[in-house]
mmCIF file as Biopython writes it, N, C-alpha, C and O atoms, coordinates in Angstrom:
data_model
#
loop_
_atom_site.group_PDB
_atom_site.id
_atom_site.type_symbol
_atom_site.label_atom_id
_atom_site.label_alt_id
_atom_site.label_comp_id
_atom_site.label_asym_id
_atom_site.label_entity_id
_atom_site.label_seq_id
_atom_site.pdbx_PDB_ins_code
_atom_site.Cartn_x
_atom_site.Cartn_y
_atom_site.Cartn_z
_atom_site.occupancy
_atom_site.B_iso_or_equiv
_atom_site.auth_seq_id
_atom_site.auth_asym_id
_atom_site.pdbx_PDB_model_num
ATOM 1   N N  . UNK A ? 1  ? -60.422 -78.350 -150.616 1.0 0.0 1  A 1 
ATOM 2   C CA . UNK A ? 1  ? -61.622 -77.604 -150.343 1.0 0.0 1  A 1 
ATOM 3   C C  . UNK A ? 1  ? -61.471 -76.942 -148.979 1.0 0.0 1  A 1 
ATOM 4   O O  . UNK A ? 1  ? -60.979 -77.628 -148.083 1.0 0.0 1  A 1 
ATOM 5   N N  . UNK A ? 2  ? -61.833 -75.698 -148.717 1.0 0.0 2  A 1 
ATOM 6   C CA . UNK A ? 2  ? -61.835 -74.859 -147.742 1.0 0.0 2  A 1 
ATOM 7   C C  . UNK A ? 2  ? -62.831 -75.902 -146.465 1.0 0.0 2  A 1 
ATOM 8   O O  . UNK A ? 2  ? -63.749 -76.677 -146.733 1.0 0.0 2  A 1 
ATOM 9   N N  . UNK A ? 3  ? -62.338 -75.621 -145.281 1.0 0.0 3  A 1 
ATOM 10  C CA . UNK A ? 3  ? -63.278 -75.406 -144.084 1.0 0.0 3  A 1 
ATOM 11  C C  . UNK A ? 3  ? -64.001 -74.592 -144.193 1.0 0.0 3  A 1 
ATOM 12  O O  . UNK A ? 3  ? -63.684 -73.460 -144.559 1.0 0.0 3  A 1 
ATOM 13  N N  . UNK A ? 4  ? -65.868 -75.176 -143.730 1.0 0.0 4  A 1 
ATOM 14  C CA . UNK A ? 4  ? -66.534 -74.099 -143.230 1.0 0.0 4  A 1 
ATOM 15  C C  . UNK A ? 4  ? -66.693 -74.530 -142.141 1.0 0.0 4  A 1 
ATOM 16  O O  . UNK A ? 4  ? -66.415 -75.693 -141.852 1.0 0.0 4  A 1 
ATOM 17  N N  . UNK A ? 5  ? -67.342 -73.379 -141.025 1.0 0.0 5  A 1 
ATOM 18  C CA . UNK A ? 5  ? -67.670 -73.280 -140.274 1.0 0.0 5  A 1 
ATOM 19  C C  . UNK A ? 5  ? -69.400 -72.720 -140.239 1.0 0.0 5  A 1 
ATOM 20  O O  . UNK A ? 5  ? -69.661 -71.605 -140.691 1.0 0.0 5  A 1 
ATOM 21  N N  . UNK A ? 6  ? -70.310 -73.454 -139.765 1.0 0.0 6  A 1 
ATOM 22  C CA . UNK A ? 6  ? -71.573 -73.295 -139.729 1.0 0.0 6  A 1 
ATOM 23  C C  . UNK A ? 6  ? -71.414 -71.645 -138.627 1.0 0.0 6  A 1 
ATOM 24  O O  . UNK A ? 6  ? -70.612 -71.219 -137.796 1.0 0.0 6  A 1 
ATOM 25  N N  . UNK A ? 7  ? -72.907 -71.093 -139.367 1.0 0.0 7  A 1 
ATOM 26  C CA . UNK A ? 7  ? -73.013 -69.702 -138.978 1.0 0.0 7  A 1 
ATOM 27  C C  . UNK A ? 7  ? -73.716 -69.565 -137.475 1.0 0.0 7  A 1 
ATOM 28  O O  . UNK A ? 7  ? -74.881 -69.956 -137.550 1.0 0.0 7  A 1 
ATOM 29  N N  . UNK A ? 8  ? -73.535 -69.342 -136.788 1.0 0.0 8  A 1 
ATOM 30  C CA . UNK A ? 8  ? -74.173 -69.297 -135.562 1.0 0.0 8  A 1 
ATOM 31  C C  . UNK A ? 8  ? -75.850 -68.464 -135.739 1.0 0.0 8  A 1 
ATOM 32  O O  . UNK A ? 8  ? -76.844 -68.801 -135.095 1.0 0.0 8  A 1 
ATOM 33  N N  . UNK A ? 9  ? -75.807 -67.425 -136.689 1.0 0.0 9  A 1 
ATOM 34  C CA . UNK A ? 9  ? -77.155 -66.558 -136.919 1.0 0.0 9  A 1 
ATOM 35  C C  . UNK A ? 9  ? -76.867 -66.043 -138.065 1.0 0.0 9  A 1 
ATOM 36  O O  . UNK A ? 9  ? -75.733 -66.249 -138.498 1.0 0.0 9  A 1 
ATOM 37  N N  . UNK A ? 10 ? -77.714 -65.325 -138.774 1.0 0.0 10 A 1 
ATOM 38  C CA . UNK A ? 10 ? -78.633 -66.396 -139.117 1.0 0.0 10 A 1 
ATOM 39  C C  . UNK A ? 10 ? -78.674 -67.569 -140.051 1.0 0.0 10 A 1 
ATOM 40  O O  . UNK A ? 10 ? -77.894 -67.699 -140.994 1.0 0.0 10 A 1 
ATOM 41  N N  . UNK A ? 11 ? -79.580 -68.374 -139.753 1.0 0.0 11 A 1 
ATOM 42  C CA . UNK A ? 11 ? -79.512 -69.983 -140.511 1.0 0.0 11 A 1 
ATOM 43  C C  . UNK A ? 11 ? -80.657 -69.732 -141.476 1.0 0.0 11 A 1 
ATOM 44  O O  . UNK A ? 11 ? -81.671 -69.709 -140.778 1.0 0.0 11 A 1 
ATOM 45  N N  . UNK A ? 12 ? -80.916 -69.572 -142.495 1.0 0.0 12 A 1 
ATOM 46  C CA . UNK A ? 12 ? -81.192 -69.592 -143.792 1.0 0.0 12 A 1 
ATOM 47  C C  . UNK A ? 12 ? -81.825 -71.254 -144.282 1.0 0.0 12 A 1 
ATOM 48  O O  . UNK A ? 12 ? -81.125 -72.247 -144.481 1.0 0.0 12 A 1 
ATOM 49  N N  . UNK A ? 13 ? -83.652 -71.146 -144.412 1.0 0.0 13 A 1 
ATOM 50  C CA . UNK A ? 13 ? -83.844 -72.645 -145.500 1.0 0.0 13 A 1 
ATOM 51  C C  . UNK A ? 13 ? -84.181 -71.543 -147.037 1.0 0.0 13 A 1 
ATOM 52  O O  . UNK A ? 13 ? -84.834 -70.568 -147.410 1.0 0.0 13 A 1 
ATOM 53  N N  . UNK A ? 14 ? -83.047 -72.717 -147.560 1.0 0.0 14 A 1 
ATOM 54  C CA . UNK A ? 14 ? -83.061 -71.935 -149.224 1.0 0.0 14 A 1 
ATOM 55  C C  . UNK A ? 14 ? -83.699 -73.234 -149.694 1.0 0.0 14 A 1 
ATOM 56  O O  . UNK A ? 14 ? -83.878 -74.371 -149.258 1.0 0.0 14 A 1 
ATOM 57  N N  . UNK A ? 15 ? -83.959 -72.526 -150.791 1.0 0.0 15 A 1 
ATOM 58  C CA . UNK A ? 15 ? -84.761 -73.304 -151.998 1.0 0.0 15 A 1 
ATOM 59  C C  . UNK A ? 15 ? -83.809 -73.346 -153.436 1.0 0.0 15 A 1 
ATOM 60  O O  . UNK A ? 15 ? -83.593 -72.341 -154.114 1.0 0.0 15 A 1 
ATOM 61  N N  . UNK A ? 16 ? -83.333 -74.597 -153.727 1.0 0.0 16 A 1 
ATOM 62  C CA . UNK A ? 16 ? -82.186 -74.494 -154.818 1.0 0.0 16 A 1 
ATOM 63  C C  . UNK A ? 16 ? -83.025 -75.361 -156.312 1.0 0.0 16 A 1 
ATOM 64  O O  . UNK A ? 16 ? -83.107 -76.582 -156.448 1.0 0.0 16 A 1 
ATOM 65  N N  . UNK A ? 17 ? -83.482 -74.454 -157.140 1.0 0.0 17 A 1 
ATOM 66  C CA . UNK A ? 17 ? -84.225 -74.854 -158.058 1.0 0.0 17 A 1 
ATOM 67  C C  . UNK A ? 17 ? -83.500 -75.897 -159.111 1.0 0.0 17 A 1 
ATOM 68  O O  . UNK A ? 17 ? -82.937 -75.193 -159.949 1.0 0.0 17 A 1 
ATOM 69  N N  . UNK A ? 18 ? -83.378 -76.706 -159.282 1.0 0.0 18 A 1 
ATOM 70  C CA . UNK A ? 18 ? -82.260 -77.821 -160.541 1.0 0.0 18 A 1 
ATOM 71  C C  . UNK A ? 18 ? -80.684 -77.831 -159.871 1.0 0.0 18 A 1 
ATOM 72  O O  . UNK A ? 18 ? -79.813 -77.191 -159.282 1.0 0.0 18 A 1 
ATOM 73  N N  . UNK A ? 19 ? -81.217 -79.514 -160.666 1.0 0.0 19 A 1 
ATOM 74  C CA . UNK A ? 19 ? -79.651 -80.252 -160.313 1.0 0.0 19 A 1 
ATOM 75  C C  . UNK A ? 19 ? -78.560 -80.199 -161.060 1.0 0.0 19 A 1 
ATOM 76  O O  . UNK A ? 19 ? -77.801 -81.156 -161.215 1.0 0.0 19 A 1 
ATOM 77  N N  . UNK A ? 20 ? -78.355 -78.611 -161.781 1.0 0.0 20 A 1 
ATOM 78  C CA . UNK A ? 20 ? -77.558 -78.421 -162.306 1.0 0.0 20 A 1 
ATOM 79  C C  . UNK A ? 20 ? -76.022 -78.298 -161.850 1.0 0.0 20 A 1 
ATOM 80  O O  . UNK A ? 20 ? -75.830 -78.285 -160.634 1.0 0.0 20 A 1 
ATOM 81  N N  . UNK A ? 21 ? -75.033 -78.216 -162.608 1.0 0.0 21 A 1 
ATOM 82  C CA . UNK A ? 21 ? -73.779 -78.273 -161.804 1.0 0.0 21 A 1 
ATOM 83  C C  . UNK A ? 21 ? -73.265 -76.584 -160.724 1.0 0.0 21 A 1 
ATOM 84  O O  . UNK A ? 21 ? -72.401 -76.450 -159.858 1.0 0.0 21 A 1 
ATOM 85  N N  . UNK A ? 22 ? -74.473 -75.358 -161.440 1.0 0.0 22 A 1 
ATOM 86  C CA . UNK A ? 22 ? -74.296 -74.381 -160.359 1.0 0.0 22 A 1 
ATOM 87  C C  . UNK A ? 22 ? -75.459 -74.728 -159.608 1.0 0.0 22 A 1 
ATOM 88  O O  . UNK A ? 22 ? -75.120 -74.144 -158.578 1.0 0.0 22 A 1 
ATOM 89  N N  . UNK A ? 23 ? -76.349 -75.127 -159.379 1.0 0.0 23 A 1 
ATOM 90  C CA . UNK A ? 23 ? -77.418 -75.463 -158.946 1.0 0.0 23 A 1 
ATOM 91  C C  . UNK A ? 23 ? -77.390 -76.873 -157.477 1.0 0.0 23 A 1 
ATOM 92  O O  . UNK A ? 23 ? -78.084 -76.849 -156.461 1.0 0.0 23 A 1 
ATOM 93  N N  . UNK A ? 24 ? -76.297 -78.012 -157.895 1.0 0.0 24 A 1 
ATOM 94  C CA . UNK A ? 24 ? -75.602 -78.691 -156.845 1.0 0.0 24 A 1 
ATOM 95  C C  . UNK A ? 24 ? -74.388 -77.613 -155.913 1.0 0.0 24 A 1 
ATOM 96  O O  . UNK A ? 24 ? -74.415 -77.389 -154.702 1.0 0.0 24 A 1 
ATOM 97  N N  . UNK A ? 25 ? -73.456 -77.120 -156.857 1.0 0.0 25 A 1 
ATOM 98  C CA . UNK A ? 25 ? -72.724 -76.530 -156.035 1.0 0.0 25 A 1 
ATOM 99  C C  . UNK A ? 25 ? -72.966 -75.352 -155.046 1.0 0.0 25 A 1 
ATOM 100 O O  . UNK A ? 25 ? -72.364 -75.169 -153.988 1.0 0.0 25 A 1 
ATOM 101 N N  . UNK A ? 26 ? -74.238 -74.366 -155.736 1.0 0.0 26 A 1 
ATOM 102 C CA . UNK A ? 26 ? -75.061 -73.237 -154.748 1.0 0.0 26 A 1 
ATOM 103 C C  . UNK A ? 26 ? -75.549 -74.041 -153.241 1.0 0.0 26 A 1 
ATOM 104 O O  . UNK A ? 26 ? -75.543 -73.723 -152.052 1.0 0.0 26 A 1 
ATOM 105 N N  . UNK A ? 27 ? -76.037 -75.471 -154.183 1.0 0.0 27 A 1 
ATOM 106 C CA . UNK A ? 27 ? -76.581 -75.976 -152.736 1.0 0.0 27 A 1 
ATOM 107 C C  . UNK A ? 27 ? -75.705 -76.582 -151.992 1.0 0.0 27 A 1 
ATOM 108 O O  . UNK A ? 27 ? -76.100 -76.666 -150.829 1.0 0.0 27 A 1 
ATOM 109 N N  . UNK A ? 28 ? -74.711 -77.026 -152.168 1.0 0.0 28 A 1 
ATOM 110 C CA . UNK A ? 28 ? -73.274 -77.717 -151.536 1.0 0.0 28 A 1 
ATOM 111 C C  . UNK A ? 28 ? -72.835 -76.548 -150.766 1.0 0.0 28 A 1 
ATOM 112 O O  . UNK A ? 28 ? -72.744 -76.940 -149.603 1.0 0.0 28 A 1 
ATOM 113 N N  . UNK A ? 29 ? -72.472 -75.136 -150.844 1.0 0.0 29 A 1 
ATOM 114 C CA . UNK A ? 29 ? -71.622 -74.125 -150.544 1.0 0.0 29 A 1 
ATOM 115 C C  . UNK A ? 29 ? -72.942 -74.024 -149.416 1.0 0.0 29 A 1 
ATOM 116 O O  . UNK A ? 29 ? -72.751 -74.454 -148.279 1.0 0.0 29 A 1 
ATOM 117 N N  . UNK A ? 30 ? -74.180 -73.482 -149.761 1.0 0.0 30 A 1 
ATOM 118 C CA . UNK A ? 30 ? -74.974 -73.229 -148.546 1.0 0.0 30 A 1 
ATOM 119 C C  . UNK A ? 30 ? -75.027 -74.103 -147.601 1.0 0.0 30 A 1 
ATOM 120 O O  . UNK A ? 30 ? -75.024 -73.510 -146.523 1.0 0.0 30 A 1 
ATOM 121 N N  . UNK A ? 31 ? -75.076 -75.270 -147.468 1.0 0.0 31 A 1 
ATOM 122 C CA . UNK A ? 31 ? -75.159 -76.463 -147.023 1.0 0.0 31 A 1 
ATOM 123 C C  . UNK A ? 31 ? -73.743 -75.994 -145.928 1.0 0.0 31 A 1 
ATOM 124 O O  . UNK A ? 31 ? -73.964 -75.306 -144.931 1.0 0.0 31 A 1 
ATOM 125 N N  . UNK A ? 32 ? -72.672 -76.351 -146.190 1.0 0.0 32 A 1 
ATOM 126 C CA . UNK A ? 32 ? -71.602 -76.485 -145.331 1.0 0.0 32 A 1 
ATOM 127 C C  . UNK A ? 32 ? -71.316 -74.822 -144.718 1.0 0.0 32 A 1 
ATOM 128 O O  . UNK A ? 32 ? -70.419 -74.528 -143.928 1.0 0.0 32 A 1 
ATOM 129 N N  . UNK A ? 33 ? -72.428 -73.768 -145.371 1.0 0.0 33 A 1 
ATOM 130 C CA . UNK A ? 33 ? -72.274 -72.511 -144.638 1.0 0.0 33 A 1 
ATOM 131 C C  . UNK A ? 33 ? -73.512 -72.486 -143.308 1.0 0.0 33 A 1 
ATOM 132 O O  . UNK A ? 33 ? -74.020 -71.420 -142.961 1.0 0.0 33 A 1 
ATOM 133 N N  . UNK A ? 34 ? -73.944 -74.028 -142.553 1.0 0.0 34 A 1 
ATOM 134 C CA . UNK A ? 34 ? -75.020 -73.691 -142.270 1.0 0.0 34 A 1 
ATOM 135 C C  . UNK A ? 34 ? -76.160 -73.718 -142.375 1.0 0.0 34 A 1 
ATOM 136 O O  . UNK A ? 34 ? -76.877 -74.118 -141.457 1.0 0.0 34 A 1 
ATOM 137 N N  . UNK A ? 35 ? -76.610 -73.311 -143.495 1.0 0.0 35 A 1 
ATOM 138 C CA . UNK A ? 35 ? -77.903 -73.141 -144.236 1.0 0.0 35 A 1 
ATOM 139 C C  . UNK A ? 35 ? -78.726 -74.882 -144.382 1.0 0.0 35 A 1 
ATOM 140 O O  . UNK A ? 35 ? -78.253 -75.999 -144.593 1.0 0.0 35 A 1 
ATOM 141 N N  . UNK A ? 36 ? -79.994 -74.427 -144.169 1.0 0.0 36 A 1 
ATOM 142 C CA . UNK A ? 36 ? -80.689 -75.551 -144.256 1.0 0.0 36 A 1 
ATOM 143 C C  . UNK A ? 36 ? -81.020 -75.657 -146.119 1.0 0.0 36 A 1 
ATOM 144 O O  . UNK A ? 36 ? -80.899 -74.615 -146.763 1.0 0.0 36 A 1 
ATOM 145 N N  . UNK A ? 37 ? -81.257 -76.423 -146.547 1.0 0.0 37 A 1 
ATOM 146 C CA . UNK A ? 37 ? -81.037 -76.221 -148.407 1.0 0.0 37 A 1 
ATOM 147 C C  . UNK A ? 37 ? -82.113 -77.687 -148.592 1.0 0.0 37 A 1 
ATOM 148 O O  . UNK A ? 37 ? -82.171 -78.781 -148.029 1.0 0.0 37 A 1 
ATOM 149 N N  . UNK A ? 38 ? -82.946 -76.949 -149.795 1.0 0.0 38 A 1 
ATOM 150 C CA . UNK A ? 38 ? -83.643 -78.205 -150.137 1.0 0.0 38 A 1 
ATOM 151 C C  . UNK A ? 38 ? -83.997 -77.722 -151.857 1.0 0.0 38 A 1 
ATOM 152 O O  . UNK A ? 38 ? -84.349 -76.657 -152.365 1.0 0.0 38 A 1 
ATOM 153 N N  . UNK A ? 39 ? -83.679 -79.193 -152.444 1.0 0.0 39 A 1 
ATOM 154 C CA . UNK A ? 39 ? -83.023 -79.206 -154.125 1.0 0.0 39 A 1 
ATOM 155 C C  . UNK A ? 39 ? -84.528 -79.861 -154.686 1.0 0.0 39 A 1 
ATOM 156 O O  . UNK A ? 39 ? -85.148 -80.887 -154.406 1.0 0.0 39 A 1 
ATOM 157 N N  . UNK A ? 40 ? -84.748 -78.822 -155.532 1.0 0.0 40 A 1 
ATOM 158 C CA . UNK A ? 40 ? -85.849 -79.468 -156.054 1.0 0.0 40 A 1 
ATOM 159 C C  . UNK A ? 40 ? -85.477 -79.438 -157.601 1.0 0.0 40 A 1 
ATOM 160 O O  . UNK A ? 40 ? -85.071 -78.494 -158.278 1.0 0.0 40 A 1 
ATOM 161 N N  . UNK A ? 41 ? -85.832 -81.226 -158.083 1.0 0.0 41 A 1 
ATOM 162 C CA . UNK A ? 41 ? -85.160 -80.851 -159.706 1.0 0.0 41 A 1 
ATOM 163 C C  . UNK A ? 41 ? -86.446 -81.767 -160.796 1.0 0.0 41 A 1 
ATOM 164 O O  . UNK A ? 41 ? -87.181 -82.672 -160.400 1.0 0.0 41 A 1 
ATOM 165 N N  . UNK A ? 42 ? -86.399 -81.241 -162.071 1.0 0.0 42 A 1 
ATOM 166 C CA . UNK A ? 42 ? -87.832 -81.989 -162.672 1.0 0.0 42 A 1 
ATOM 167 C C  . UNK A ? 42 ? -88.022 -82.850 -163.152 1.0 0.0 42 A 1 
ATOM 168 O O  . UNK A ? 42 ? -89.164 -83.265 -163.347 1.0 0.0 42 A 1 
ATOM 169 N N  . UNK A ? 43 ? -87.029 -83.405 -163.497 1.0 0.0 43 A 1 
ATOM 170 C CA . UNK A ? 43 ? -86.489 -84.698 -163.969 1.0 0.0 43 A 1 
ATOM 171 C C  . UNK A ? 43 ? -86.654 -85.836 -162.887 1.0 0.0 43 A 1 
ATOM 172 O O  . UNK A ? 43 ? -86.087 -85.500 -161.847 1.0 0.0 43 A 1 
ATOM 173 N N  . UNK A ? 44 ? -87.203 -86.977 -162.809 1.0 0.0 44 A 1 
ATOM 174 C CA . UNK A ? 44 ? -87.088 -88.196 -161.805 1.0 0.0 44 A 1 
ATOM 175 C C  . UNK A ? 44 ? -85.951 -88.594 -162.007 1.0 0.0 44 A 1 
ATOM 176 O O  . UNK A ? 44 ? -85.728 -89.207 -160.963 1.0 0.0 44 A 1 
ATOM 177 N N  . UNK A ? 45 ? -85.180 -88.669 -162.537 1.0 0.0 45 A 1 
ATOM 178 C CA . UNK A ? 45 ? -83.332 -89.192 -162.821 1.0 0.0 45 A 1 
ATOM 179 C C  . UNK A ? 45 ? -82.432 -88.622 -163.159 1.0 0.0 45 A 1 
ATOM 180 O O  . UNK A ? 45 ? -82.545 -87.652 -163.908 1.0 0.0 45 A 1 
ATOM 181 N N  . UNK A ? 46 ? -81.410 -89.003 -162.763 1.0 0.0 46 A 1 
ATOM 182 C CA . UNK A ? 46 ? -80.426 -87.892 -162.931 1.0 0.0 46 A 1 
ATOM 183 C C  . UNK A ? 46 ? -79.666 -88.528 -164.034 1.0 0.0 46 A 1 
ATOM 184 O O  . UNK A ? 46 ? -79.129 -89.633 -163.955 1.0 0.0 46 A 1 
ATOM 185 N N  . UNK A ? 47 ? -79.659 -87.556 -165.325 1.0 0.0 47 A 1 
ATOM 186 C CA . UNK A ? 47 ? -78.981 -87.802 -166.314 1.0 0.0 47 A 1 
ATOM 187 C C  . UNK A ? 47 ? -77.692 -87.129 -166.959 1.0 0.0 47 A 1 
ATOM 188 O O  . UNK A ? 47 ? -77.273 -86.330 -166.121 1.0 0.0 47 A 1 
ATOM 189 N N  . UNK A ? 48 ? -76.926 -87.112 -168.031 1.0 0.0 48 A 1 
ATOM 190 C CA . UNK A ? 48 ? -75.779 -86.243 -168.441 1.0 0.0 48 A 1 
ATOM 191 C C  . UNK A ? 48 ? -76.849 -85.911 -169.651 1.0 0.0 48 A 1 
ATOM 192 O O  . UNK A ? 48 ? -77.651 -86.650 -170.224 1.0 0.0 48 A 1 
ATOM 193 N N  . UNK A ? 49 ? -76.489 -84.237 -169.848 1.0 0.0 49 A 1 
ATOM 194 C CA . UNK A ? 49 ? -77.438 -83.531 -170.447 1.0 0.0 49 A 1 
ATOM 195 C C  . UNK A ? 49 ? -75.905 -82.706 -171.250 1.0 0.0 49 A 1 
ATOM 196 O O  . UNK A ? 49 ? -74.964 -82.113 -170.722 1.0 0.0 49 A 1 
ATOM 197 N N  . UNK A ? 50 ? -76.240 -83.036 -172.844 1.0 0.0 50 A 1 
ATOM 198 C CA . UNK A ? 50 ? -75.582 -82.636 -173.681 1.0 0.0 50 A 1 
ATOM 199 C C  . UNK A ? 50 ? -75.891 -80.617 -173.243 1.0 0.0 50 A 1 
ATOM 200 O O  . UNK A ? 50 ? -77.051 -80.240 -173.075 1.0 0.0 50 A 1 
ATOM 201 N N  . UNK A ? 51 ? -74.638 -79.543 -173.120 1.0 0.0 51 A 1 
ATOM 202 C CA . UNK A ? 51 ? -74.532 -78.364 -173.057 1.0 0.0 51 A 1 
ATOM 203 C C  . UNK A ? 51 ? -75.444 -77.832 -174.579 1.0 0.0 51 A 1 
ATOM 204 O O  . UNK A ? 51 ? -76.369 -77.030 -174.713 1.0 0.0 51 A 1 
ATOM 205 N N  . UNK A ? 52 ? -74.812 -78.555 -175.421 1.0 0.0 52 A 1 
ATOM 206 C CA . UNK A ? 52 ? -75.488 -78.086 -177.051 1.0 0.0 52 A 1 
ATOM 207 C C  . UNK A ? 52 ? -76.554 -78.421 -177.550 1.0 0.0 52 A 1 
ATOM 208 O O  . UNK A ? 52 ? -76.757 -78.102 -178.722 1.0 0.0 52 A 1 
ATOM 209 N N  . UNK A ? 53 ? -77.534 -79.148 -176.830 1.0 0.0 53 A 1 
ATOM 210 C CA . UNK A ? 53 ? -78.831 -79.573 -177.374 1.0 0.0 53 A 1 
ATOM 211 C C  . UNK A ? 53 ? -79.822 -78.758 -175.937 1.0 0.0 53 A 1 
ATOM 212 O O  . UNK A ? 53 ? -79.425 -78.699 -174.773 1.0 0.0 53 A 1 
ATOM 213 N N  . UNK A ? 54 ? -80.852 -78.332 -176.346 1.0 0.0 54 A 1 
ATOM 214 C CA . UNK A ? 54 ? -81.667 -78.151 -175.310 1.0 0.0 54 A 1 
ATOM 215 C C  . UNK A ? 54 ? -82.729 -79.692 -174.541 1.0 0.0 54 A 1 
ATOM 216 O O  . UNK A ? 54 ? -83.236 -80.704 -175.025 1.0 0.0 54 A 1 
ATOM 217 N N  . UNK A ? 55 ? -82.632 -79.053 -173.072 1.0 0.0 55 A 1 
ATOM 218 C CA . UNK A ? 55 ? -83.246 -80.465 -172.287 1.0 0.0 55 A 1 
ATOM 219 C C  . UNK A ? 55 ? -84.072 -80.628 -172.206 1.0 0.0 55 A 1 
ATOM 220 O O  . UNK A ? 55 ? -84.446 -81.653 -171.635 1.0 0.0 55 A 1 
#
């Protein structure tokens, strides 16, 4: 995995809607760019969610 280096300006609070696997990683990448990041997901637990059935 690459080095980041936090941004000196500007610092960014994002809002990362689900704990999906682009949804962790959007917030992982902002996170180590700096960015303040807060994950909001609707589920109380974190489960494995079949791709072929809807959740």
């Amino acid at each position: 995995m690459a080095d980041y280096e936090p941004r000196s300006q500007p610092v960014f609070s994002v809002l990362v809607v689900g704990c999906g696997l682009s949804g962790l990683a959007s917030a992982l990448a902002l996170a180590q760019a700096g960015h303040h990041v807060t994950v909001f997901e609707r589920s109380a637990e974190l489960q494995e969610v079949n791709p072929r059935s809807p959740a």
